[in-house]
C-alpha positions as CSV (number, residue, x, y, z in Angstrom):
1,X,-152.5,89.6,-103.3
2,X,-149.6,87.1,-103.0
3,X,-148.3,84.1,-101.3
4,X,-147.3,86.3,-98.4
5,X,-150.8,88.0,-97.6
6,X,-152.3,84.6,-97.8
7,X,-150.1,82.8,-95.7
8,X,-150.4,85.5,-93.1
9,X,-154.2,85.2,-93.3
10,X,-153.9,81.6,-92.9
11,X,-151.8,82.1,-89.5
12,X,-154.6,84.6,-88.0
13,X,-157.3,82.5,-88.7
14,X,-155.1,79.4,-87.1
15,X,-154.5,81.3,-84.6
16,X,-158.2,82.5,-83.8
17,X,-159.4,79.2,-83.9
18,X,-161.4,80.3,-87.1
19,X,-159.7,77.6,-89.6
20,X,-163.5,75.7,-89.7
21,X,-166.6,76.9,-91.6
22,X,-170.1,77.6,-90.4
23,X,-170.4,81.2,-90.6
24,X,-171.6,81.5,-94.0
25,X,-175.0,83.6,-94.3
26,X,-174.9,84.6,-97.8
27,X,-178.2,86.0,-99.9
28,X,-177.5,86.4,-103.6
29,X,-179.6,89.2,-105.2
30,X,-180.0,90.5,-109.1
31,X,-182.0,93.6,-109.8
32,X,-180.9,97.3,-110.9
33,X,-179.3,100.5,-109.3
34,X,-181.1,103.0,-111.5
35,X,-181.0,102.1,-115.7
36,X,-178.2,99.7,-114.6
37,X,-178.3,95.9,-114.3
38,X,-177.0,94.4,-111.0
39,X,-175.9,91.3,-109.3
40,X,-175.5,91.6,-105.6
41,X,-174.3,89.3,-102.9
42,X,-173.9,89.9,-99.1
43,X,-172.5,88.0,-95.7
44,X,-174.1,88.7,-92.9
45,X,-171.6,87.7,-89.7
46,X,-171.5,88.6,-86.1
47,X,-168.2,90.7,-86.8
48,X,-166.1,91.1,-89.3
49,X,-163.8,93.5,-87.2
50,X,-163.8,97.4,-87.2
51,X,-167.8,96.9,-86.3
52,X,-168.5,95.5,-90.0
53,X,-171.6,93.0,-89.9
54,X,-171.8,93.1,-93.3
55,X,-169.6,92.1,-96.5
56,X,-170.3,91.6,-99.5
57,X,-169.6,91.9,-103.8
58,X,-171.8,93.5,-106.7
59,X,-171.2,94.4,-110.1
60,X,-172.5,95.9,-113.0
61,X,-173.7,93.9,-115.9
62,X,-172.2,96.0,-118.4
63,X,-168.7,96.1,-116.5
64,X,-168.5,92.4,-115.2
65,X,-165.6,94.3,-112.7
66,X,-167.0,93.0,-108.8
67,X,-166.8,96.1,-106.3
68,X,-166.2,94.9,-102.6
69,X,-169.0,96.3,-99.9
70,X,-168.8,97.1,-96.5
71,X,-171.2,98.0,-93.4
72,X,-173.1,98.0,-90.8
73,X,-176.8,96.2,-90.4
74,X,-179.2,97.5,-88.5
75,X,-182.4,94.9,-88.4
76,X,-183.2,94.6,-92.0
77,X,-181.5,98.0,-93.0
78,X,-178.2,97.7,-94.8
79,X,-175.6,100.8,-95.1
80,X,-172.9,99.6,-97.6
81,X,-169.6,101.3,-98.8
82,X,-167.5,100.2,-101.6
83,X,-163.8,99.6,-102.0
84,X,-162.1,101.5,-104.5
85,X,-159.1,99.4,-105.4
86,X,-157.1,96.8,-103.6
87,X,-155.1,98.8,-101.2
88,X,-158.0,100.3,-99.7
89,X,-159.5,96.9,-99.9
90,X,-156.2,95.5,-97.7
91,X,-156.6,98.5,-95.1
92,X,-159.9,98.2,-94.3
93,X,-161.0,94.5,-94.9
94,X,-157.5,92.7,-94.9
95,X,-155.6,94.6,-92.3
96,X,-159.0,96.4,-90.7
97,X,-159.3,99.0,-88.2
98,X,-158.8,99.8,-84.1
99,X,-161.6,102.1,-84.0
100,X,-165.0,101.1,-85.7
101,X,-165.4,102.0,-89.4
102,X,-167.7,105.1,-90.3
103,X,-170.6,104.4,-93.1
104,X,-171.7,108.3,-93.1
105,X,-171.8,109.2,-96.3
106,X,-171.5,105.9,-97.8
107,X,-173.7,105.2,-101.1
108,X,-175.7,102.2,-100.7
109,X,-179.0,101.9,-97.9
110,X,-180.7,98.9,-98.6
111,X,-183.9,97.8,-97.0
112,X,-184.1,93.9,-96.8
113,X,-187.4,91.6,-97.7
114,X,-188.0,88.3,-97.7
115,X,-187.8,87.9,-101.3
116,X,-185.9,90.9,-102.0
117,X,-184.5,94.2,-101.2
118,X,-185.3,98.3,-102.5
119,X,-183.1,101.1,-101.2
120,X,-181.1,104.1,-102.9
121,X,-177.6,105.0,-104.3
122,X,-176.0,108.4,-103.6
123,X,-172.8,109.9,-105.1
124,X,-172.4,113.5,-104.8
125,X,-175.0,114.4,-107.1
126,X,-176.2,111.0,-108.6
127,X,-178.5,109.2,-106.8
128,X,-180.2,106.3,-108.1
129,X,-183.0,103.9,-106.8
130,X,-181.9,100.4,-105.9
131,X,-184.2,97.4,-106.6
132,X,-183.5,93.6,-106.5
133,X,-185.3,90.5,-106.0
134,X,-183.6,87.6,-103.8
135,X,-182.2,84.4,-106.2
136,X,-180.4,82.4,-104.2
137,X,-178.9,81.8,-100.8
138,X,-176.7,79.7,-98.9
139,X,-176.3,79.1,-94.9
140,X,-173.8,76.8,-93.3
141,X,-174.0,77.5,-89.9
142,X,-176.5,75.0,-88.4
143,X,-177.3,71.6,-90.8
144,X,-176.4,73.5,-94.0
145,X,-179.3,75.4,-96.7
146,X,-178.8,76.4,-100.4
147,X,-182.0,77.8,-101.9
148,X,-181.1,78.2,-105.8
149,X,-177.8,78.4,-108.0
150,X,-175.2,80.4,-105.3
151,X,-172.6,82.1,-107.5
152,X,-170.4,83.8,-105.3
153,X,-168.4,86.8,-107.5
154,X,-165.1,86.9,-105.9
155,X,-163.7,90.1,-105.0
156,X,-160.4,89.4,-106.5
157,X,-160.5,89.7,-110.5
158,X,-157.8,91.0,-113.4
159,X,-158.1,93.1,-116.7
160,X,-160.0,90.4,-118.7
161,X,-161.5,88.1,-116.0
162,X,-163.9,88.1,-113.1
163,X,-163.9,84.5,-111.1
164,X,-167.6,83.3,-109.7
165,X,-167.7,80.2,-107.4
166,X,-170.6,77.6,-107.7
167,X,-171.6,76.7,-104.3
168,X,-173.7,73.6,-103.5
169,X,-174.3,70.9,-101.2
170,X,-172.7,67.1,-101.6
171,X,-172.7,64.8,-99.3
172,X,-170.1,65.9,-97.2
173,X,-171.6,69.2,-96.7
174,X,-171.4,72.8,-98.3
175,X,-168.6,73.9,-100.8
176,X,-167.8,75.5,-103.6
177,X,-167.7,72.7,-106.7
178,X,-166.6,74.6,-109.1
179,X,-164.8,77.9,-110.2
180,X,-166.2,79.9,-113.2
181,X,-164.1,82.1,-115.4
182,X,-166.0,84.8,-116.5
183,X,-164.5,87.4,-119.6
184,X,-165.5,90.6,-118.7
185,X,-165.6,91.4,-123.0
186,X,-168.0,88.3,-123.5
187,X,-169.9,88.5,-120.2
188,X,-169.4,84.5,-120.7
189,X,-167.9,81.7,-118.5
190,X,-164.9,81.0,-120.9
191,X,-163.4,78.1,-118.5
192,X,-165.1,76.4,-115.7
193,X,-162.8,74.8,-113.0
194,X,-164.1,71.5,-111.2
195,X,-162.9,70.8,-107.8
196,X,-162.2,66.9,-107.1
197,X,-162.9,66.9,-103.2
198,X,-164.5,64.3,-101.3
199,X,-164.2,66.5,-98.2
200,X,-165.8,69.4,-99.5
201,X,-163.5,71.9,-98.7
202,X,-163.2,74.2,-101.6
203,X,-163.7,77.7,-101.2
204,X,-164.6,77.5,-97.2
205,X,-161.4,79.0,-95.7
206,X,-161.6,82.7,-95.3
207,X,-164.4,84.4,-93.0
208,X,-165.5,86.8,-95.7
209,X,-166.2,84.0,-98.4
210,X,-165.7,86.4,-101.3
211,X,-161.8,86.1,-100.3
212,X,-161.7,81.9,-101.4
213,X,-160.2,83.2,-104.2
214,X,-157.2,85.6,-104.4
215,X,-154.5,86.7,-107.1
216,X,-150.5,86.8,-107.0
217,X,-150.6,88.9,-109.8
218,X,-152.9,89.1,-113.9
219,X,-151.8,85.7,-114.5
220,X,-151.6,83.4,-111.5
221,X,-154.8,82.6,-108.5
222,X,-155.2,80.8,-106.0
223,X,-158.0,78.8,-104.9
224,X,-158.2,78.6,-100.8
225,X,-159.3,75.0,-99.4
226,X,-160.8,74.6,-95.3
227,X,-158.5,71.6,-93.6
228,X,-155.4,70.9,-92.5
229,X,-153.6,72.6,-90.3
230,X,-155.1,75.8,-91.0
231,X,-156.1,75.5,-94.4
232,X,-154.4,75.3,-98.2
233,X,-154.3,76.7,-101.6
234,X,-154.5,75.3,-104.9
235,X,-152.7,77.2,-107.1
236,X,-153.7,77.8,-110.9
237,X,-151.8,79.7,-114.0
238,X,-153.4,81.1,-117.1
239,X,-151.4,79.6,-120.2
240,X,-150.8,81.7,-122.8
241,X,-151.0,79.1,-124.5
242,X,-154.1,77.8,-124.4
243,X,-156.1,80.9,-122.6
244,X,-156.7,78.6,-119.7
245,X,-156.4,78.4,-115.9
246,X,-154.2,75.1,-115.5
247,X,-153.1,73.7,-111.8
248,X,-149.6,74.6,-111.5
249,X,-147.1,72.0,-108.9
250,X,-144.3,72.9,-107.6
C-alpha cells in the first residue's frame, strides 16, 4: 500500500475527528489451531464499519506470514474471517462495505476466557480445534494498561519479512517503542527499530492498530506516528546493502 492509500487514510481519519488514540483493546494470545502453533492478536472496538467489532492478525509459527481477521463479537463469542491477500484486505477493511459484512461460513469461532480462549477452525473439510492461553494485553482507552510483552504482528509484511511492534507504556503514555523485523526463514528478529519519541506517538494512528505499519512496495515501509495535523509517517528502506531498514529523507 502506497503513499496514496495512506494519505487518503490520513484525510478520513482527520476528517472523523479520529486523528487521537484511546480505542485500543487489544488481547495478545499463543496457543494452537490443531497440530499447529499460533500467535493470535485481536481489537475489540465499538465499530470498525460494515458491522466489524472485531480485527485482528494471527499467524502460523511455521509460516511467520500474519493473516488479517475480521468479525463480529457476540458477548465473549468471537466469529472471525481471514483476508486472503491485500486487495481483499483494501475492499473490506480499507475501503469497507455499505451493507454489514456476513461471517456465515467463516472459519474461526472463538470462545473468550479470562486467561484464554478454545474454539474451532473449519475449512470445507478440515476442521481443527483452537486452543490459546492469554499473554499479554494492552488498553488505552481510560488511564492506559499493558499486562505483559504486547507484540503487535502487523498485517502488512513482504516475501522475507513480517514486522511486530513492541508496545509499552513511558511516561507520556502508550506507544509502540520499537519495531521488530522478523525473517520469516529464521523465525528471528534480524533488525530491531527504536523509535526516539518523547511524545509517544509511534504506532497510534490508524483505528485498527495492526495498520501502524504499511508497505509502498518489498523494499520500502512506513511507520505511521499520532500528532499533527492528522498524523505522519516515518518512512524506512531496506538497503541492499546492508540487509537493513534505514530512515530514508527526502
Amino acid at each position: 500500500m502506497g503513499r496514496l492509500f495512506i494519505s487518503v487514510v490520513f484525510c478520513l481519519l482527520a476528517l472523523t475527528g479520529q486523528a487521537a488514540a484511546g480505542w485500543y483493546q487489544i488481547k495478545n494470545f499463543e496457543g494452537s489451531i490443531g497440530p499447529n502453533p499460533v500467535h493470535l492478536s485481536l481489537q475489540r472496538y465499538d465499530g470498525f464499519g460494515s458491522g466489524i467489532t472485531v480485527e485482528g492478525s494471527y499467524f502460523y509459527d511455521a509460516k511467520q506470514s500474519p493473516i488479517a481477521l475480521y468479525g463480529k463479537a457476540e458477548g465473549t463469542k468471537l466469529t472471525l474471517c481471514e483476508i486472503a491477500d491485500d486487495k481483499e484486505l483494501d475492499r473490506v477493511l480499507v475501503v469497507g462495505s455499505k451493507t454489514p459484512v456476513d461471517t456465515t461460513g467463516c472459519p474461526l469461532s472463538l470462545d473468550i476466557s479470562e486467561s484464554g480462549a478454545t474454539g474451532i477452525w473449519v475449512k470445507g473439510p478440515e476442521k481443527f480445534p483452537i486452543v490459546l492461553k492469554q499473554v499479554a494485553g494492552l488498553d488505552d482507552t481510560a488511564e492506559g494498561k499493558i499486562n505483559g510483552i504486547v507484540e503487535i504482528p502487523f498485517w502488512t509484511q513482504t516475501a522475507a519479512h513480517r514486522f511486530a511492534g513492541i508496545f509499552t507504556k513511558t511516561d507520556a503514555g502508550i506507544c509502540m517503542t520499537k519495531l521488530q523485523v522478523i525473517s520469516k526463514k529464521t523465525r528471528k528478529a534480524v533488525q530491531s527499530i527504536r523509535f526516539d519519541d518523547d511524545d509517544c506517538n509511534a504506532g497510534m494512528l490508524m483505528t485498527p492498530i495492526y495498520m501502524n505499519v504499511q508497505k509502498q512496495d518489498e523494499e520500502i515501509i512506513f511507520v505511521n506516528f499520532r500528532g499533527g495535523n492528522g498524523g505522519y509517517t516515518a518512512e524506512y528502506g531496506l538497503s541492499f546493502k546492508t540487509g537493513k531498514y534505514h530512515r530514508l529523507v527526502h
